[in-house]
C-alpha positions as a printed Julia matrix, in Angstrom:
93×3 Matrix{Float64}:
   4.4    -7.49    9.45
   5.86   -5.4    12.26
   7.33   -8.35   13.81
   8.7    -9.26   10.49
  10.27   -5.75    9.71
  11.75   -5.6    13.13
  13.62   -9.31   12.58
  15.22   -8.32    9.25
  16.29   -4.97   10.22
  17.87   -6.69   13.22
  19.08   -9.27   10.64
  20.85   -6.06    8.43
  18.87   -7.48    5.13
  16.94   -4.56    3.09
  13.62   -4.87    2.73
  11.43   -4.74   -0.64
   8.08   -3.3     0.75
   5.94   -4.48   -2.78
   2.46   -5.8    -3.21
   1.68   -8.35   -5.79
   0.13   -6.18   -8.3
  -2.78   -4.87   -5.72
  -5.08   -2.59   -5.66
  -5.11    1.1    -4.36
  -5.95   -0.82   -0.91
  -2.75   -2.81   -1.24
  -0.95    0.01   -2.32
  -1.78    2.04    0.55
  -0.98   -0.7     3.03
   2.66   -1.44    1.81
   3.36    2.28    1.14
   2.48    2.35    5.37
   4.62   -0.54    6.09
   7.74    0.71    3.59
   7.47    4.98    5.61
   7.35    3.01    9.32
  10.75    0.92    7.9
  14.01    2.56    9.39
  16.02    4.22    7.12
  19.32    2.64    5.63
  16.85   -0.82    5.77
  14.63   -0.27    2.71
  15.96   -1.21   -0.39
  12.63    0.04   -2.55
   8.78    0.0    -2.85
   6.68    0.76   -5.59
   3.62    2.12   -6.86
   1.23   -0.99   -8.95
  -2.04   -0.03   -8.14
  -1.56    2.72  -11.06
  -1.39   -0.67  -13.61
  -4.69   -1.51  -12.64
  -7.69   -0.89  -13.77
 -10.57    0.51  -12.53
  -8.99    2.26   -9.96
 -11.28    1.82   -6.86
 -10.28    4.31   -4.41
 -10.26    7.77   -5.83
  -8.01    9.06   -3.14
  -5.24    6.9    -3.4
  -2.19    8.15   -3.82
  -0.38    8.81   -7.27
   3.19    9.29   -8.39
   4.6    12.43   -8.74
   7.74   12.81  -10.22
   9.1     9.3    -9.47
   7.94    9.31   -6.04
   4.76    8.3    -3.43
   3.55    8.35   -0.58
   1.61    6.89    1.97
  -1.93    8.27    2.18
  -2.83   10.56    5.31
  -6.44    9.72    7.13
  -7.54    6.97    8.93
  -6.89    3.28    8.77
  -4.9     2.82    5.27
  -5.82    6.74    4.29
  -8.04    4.85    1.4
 -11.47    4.78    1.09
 -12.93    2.49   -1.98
 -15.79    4.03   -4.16
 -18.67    1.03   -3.59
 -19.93    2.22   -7.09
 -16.66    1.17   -8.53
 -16.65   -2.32   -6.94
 -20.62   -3.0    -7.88
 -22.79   -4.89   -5.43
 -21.56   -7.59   -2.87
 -20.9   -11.01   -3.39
 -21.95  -11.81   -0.03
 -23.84   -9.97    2.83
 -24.22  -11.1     6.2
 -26.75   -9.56    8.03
């Protein structure tokens, strides 16, 4: 993603920095990507993890007054509530 950033700002095209209708996960990762684009380069991002439902990380971030941001913390700044997903699907042990 970096790599792709870098090319289009070099390019001079804006960047939309949106998830396809993700998760608080999602969210988190493309608010990340849209704060580390230069300025002048972003044309917008959005918040759709607040369209889904359940909402599986209870410190995601929310919008306040028309604007977000990215989560502080390590990794993504998002940690998922494992009650709120139910059991794996898969374990490999």
């Amino acid at each position: 993603m970096r790599r792709a950033r870098d090319l289009t700002v070099h390019f001079g095209a804006e960047i939309c920095a949106e998830c396809t209708w993700g998760s608080d996960i999602v969210t988190a990762a493309s608010l990340h990507f849209a704060a580390s684009t230069p300025h002048g380069s972003l044309m917008n991002t959005c918040d759709l993890s607040s369209y889904v439902s359940p909402r599986i990380c209870p410190d995601a971030p929310n919008r306040e007054n028309g604007r977000i941001a990215p989560p502080d913390g390590p990794g993504l700044g998002v940690v998922p509530d494992p009650e709120v997903l139910g059991p794996p699907i898969l374990e490999i042990v």
